[in-house]
C-alpha positions in Angstrom: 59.8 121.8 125.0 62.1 122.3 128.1 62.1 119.2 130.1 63.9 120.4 132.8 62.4 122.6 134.9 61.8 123.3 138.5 57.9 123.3 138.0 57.6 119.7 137.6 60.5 118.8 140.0 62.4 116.2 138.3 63.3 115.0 134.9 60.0 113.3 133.9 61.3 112.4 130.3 61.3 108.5 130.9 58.3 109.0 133.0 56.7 109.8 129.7 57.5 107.8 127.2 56.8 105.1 129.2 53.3 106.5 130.8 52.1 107.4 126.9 52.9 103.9 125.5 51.1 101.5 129.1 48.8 103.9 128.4 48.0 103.7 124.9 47.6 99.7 125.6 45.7 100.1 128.7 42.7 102.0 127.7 41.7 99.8 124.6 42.2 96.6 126.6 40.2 98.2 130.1 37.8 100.3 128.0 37.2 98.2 125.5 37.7 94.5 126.1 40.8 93.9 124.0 43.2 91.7 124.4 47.3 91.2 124.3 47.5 87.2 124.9 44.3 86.3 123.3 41.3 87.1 120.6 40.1 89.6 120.6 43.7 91.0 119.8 44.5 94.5 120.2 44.6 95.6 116.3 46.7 98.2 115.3 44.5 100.4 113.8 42.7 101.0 117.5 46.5 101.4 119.2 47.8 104.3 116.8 44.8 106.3 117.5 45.0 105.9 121.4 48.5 105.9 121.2 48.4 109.7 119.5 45.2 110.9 121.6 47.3 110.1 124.8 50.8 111.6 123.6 49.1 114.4 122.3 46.8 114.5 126.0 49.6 114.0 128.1 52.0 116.9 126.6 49.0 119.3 126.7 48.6 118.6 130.6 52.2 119.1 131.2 52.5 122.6 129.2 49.5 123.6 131.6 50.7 122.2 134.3 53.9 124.4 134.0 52.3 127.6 132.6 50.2 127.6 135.5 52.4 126.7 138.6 54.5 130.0 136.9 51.3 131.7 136.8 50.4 131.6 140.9 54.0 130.6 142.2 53.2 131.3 145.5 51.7 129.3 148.3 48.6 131.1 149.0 47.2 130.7 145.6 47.5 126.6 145.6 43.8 126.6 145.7 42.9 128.6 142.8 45.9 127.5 141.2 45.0 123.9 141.2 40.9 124.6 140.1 42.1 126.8 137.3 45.0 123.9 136.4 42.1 121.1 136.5 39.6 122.7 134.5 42.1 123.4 132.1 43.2 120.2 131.7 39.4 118.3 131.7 38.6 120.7 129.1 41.8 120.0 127.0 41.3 116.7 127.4 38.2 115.7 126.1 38.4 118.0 123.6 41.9 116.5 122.2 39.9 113.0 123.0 36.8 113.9 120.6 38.5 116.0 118.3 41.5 113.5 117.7 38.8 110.4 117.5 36.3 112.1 115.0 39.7 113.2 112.8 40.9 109.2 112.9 37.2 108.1 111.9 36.9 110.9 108.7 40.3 110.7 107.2 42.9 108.3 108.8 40.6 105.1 108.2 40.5 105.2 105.2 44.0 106.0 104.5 45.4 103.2 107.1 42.8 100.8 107.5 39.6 101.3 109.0 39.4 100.5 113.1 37.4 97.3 113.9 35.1 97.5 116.5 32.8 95.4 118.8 30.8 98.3 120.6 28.4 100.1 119.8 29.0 104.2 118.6 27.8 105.3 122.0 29.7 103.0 124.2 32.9 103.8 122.5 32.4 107.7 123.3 31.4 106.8 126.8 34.1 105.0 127.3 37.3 107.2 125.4 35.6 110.1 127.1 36.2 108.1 130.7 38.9 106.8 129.7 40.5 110.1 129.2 39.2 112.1 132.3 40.3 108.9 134.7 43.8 108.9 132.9 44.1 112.5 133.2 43.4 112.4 136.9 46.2 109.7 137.2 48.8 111.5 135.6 48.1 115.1 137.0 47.7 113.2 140.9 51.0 112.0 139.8 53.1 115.2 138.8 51.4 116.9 141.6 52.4 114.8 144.7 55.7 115.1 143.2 55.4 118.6 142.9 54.9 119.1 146.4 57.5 117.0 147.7 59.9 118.7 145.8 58.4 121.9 146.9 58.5 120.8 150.7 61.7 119.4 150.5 62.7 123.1 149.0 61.5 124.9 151.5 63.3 122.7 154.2 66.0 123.1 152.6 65.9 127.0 152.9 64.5 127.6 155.9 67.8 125.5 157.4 69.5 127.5 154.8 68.2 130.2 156.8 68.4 129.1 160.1 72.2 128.5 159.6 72.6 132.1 158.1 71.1 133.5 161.1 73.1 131.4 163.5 76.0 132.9 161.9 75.2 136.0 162.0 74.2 135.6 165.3 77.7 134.2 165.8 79.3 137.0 164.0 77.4 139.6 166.4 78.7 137.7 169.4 82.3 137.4 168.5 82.7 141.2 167.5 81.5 141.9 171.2 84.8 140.2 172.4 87.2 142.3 171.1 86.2 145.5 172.9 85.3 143.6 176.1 89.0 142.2 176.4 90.5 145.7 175.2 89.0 147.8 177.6 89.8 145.1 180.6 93.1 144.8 179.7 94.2 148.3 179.0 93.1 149.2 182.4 95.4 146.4 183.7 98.2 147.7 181.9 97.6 151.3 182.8 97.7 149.7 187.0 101.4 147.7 185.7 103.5 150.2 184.1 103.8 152.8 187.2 104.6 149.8 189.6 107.0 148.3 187.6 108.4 148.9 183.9 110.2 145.6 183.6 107.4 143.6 184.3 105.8 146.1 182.0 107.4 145.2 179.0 106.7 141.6 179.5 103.1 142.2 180.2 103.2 144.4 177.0 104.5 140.7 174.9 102.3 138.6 176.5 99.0 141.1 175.6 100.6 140.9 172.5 100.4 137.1 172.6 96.5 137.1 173.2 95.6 139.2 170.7 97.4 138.1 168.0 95.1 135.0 169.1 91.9 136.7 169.4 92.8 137.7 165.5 93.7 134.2 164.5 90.3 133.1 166.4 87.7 135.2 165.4 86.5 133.1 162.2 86.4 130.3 164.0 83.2 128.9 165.8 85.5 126.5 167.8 88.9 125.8 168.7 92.0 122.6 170.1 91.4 123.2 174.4 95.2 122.6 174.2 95.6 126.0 172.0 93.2 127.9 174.1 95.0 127.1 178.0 98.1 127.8 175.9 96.8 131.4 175.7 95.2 131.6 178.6 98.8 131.0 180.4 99.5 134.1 178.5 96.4 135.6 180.1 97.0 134.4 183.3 101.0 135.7 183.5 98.8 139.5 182.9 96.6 138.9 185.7 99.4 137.6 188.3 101.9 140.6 187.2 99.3 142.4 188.3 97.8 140.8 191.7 101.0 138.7 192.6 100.2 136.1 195.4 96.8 137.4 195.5 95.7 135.3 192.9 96.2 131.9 192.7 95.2 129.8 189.0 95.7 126.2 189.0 94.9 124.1 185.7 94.9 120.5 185.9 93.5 119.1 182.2 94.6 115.5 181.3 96.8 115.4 177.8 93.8 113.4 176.4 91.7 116.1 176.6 93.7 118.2 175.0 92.3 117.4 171.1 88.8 118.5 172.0 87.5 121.8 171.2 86.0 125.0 173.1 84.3 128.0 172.0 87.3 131.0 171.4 88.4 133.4 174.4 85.5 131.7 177.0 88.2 130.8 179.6 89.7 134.3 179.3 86.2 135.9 179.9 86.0 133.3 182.6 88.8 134.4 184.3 88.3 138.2 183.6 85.3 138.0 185.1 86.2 136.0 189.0 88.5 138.8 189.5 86.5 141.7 188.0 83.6 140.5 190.3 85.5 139.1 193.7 88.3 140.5 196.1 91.5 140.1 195.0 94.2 141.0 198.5 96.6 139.5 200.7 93.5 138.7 203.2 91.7 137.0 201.1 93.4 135.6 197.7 91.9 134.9 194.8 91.6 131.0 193.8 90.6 129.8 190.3 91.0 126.1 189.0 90.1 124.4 186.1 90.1 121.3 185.5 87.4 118.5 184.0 85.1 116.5 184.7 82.3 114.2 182.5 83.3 115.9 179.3 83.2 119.4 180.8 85.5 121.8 181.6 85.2 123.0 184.8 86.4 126.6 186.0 85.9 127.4 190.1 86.9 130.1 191.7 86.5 131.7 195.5 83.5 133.2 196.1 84.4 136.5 197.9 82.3 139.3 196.2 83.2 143.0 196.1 81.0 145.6 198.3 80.3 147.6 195.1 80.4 145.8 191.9 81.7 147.4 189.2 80.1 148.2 186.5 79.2 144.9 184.1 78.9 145.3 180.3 76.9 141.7 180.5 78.7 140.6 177.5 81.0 137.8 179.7 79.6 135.0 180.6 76.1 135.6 179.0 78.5 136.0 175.7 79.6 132.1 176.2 76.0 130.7 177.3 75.0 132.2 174.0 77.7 131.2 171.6 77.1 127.3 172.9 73.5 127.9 172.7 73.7 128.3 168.9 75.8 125.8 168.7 74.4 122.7 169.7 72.2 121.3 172.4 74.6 121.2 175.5 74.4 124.6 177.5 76.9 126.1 179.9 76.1 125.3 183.3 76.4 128.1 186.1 76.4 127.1 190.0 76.9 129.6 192.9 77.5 127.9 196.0 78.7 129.7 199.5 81.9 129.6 198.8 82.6 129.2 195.5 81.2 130.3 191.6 81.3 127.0 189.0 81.0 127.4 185.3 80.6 124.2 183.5 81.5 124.4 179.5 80.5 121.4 177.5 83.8 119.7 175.6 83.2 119.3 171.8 
C-alpha cells in the first residue's frame, strides 16, 4: 500500500497504528463492559479478534477513501463523492465486522481459546455492529477534515501562485512598454541636437548611451537603489538641457540617507519626459522641475505652463508608473495639479 499520497494529505502511518490498537481496547471496554484496571479484565481472546476486525476495517476505509477522492477529483463532485465514499465504507464495514466475528467464533476458538463472554448473542451483534459504524464515522470525519484543509490550503497556495504569475506578467507587459516610449522621445531629441551643434552632439550621443545601457541592466528588475536611478537621470537630464539650455531648470535635492531606498526603474525619466513633453519650454517662460522628498515620498514638481496643442500622448507615462506601484504593493502614486504647478508623489520602498 502507498502511504504517501496527496489523497489523504499527510503521512497517516503513526495515525494508524496507533488509532487500530486505542481502538481495539476501546470497543470491548465501551461496548462491552470490560475492564483494563479491574475484573472483568479485558481477555485476550476478545482483544485479538477486535484488534484484526479494526486493522482489517480501518485499511479497507483508507483504500476507499483514496480510490474514490481519485475517482471525482474535482470540486463539484464532493457531494456524490462523499455519499458514494460513505456507503461504501458502512457497507464494508459491517460486513468485515460480521464476517470477521462469525470466522473467529467457527474456527479461531477453538484453535486459540474460546472468547468468554457476559452478554447475551444478541447484544454482542448489536453492539460490534455499533461499535463499528460509530468508529467508522470517527475515523472517516477524521481523514476528511484533514483532507479538506489540505485541499484549502492547496488551493491558496495556487491561487497566490497565480496571482504572483499574473502580477509578473503584468509587470513584464509594463516594462516592455518603456523601451519604445523612451526611444522614440529621445531620438526625436537627438534628431533637434545634431544640426545645432555636433560637439554637443557627440556628448548627447554618450550620455543616451549611458541611459540605455541602464534601461538594459533594469528591465528584470521590479525595483531599484534611488541613488542609482538620480545617477541616470543626471544623464537624462544633461539630454534634456543640451537641448533647451536655460530654458529648463532641474534641481534635485535628496538627503544621502535616502539614497539606499528603492524606486520602481526609469519613473523619474518618464517623469521628467513627460513636464516638458506636456508644458512650454522658452526663454519667457522656463521650465522648472524639482525633486526632492518628503514623508517617505519622492516628490517631483514642475511649472505648470501647458502647451496650446498637446502633442500627441501614447498614455504609457505616468499611467505606466501608477500601474507598476499598483501591483506592487498597497501605496499608490499620488498626482496633484495645482495653478501653478503639476506634483507627482512616488512612494519610497
Amino acid at each position: 500500500m502507498r502511504w504517501s499520497t496527496d489523497k489523504i494529505g499527510f503521512d497517516d502511518r503513526l495515525v494508524v497504528v496507533l488509532g487500530i490498537l486505542g481502538f481495539s481496547v476501546m470497543v470491548p471496554v465501551v461496548f462491552f463492559n470490560w475492564h483494563i484496571w479491574e475484573p472483568p479484565y479485558l481477555p485476550w481472546q476478545t482483544f485479538w479478534p477486535c484488534l484484526l476486525i479494526t486493522a482489517t476495517i480501518w485499511i479497507g476505509c483508507r483504500y476507499i477513501m483514496v480510490w474514490s477522492r481519485n475517482r471525482y477529483p474535482r470540486f463539484r463532485d464532493v457531494r456524490h463523492r462523499l455519499w458514494v465514499q460513505n456507503s461504501l465504507i458502512l457497507l464494508y464495514s459491517l460486513l468485515v465486522n460480521n464476517g470477521i466475528g462469525t470466522l473467529t467464533d467457527g474456527i479461531c476458538d477453538p484453535l486459540f481459546g474460546q472468547r468468554p463472554h457476559h452478554h447475551s448473542t444478541t447484544d454482542i451483534l448489536i453492539g460490534s455492529n455499533a461499535a463499528a459504524i460509530l468508529c467508522t464515522l470517527l475515523v472517516v470525519a477524521i481523514y476528511e477534515s484533514n483532507y479538506f484543509i489540505n485541499e484549502l490550503r492547496k488551493s491558496v497556495i495556487e491561487k497566490e501562485q497565480l496571482k504572483r504569475d499574473t502580477l509578473q506578467a503584468q509587470l513584464n507587459a509594463l516594462r516592455i512598454q518603456v523601451n519604445p516610449h523612451f526611444l522614440f522621445n529621445n531620438l526625436n531629441t537627438l534628431s533637434a541636437v545634431i544640426p545645432d551643434n555636433p560637439t554637443q552632439a557627440v556628448d548627447f550621443v554618450q550620455q543616451l548611451s549611458k541611459v540605455y545601457r541602464h534601461i538594459l541592466e533594469v528591465k528584470d528588475e521590479q525595483s531599484i537603489l534611488l541613488k542609482e536611478e538620480l545617477e541616470v537621470l543626471e544623464s537624462y537630464a544633461f539630454l534634456m538641457k543640451t537641448r533647451f539650455g536655460e530654458n529648463l531648470d532641474i534641481s534635485i535635492r535628496v538627503a544621502e540617507e535616502k539614497m539606499q531606498q528603492r524606486i520602481v526603474p526609469l519613473s523619474l525619466q518618464i517623469l521628467m519626459e513627460n513636464a516638458i513633453k506636456h508644458n512650454i519650454v522658452s526663454s519667457a517662460k522656463p521650465l522648472h522641475i524639482d525633486i526632492s522628498t518628503e514623508e517617505g515620498r519622492l516628490i517631483v514638481r514642475n511649472t505648470l505652463q501647458k502647451k496650446n496643442q498637446s502633442m500627441e500622448s501614447t498614455g504609457i507615462g505616468l499611467e505606466n508608473i501608477r500601474n507598476r506601484y499598483r501591483l506592487l504593493g498597497d501605496r499608490l502614486v499620488e498626482v496633484l495639479e495645482g495653478p501653478g504647478s503639476f506634483t507627482v508623489a512616488i512612494p519610497l520602498m
